[in-house]
C-alpha positions in Angstrom: -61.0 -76.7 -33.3 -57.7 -74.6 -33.8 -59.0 -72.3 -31.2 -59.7 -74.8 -28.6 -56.5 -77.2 -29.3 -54.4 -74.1 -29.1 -56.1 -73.0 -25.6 -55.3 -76.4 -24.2 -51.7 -76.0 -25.1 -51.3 -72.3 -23.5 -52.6 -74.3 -20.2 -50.6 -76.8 -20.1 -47.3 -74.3 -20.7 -48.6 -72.0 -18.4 -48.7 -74.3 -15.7 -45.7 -72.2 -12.9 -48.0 -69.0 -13.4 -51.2 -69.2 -11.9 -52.4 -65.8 -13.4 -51.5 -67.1 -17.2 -52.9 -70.9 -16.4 -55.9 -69.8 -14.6 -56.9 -66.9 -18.2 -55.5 -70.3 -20.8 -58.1 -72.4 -19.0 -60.8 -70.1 -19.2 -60.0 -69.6 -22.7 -60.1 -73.5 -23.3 -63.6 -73.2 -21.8 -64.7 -70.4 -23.6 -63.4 -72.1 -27.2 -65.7 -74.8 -26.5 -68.6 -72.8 -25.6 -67.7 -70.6 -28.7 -68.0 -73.9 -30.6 -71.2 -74.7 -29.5 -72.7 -71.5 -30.9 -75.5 -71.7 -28.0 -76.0 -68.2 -26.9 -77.4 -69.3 -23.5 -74.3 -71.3 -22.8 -72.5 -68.1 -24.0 -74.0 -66.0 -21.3 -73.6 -68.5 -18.6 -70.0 -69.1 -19.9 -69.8 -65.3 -19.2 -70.6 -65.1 -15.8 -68.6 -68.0 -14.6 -65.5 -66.1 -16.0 -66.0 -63.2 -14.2 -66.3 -65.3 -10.9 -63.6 -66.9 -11.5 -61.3 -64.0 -12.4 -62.5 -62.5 -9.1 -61.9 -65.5 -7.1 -59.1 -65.0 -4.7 -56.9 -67.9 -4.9 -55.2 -68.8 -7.8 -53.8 -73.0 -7.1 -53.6 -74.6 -10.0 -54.0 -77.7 -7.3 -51.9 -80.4 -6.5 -49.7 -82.4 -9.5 -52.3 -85.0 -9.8 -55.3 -82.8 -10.4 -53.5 -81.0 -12.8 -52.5 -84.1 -14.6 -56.0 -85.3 -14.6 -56.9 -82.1 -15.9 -54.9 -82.6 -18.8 -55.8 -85.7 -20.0 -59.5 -84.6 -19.3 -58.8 -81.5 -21.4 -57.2 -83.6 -24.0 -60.5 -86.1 -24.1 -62.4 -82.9 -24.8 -60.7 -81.7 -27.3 -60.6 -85.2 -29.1 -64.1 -86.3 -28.8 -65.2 -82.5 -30.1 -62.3 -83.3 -33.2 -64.3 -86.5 -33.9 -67.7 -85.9 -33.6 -68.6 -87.5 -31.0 -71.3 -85.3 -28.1 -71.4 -87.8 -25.6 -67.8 -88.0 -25.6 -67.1 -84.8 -25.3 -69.6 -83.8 -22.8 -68.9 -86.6 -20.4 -65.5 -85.6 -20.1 -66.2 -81.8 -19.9 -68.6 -82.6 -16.8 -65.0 -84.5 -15.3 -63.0 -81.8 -15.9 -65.7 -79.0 -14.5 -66.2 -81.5 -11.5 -62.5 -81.7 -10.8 -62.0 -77.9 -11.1 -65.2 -77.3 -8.4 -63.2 -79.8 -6.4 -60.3 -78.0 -6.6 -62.1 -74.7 -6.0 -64.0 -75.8 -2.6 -60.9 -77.4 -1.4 -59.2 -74.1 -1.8 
């Protein structure tokens, strides 16, 4: 929990440097695919990072993605802190929508 609660700070400070936003939210992701412990979702967690690290643009998209981003990184982290799966993974399917919008619009 420390792990991913710390990751989702070091995005949201990182926010003016897309190079230091764009490693902070892949670390939030992989926290929470760490906390899983699903080795499948491990690997797949794997590749994604290294397409997004090679992925040209670096927009961290326009003010109100990034503040939907936020609060949807904030839901995760709080349904994950309570307990609660379906919480937690209906929010992380918002926030990996919004960031595939954000990627295709780019």
């Amino acid at each position: 929990m420390a792990e991913i609660e710390a990751n989702e700070r070091r995005v949201e400070a990182a926010w003016a440097e897309p190079f230091a936003h764009r490693a902070a939210d892949l670390d939030f992701h992989g926290a929470v695919v760490d906390a899983a412990q699903n080795s499948f979702l491990s690997h797949v967690n794997a590749l994604v990072r290294i397409a997004l690290e090679s992925a040209e643009s670096m927009s961290n998209g326009d003010g109100e993605n990034a503040r939907t981003a936020a609060v949807l990184r904030a839901d995760v982290a709080r349904a994950i802190r309570a307990g609660d799966a379906e919480g937690a993974e209906a929010a992380m399917r918002s926030l990996v929508a919004l960031d595939r919008a954000n990627l295709l619009e780019e």
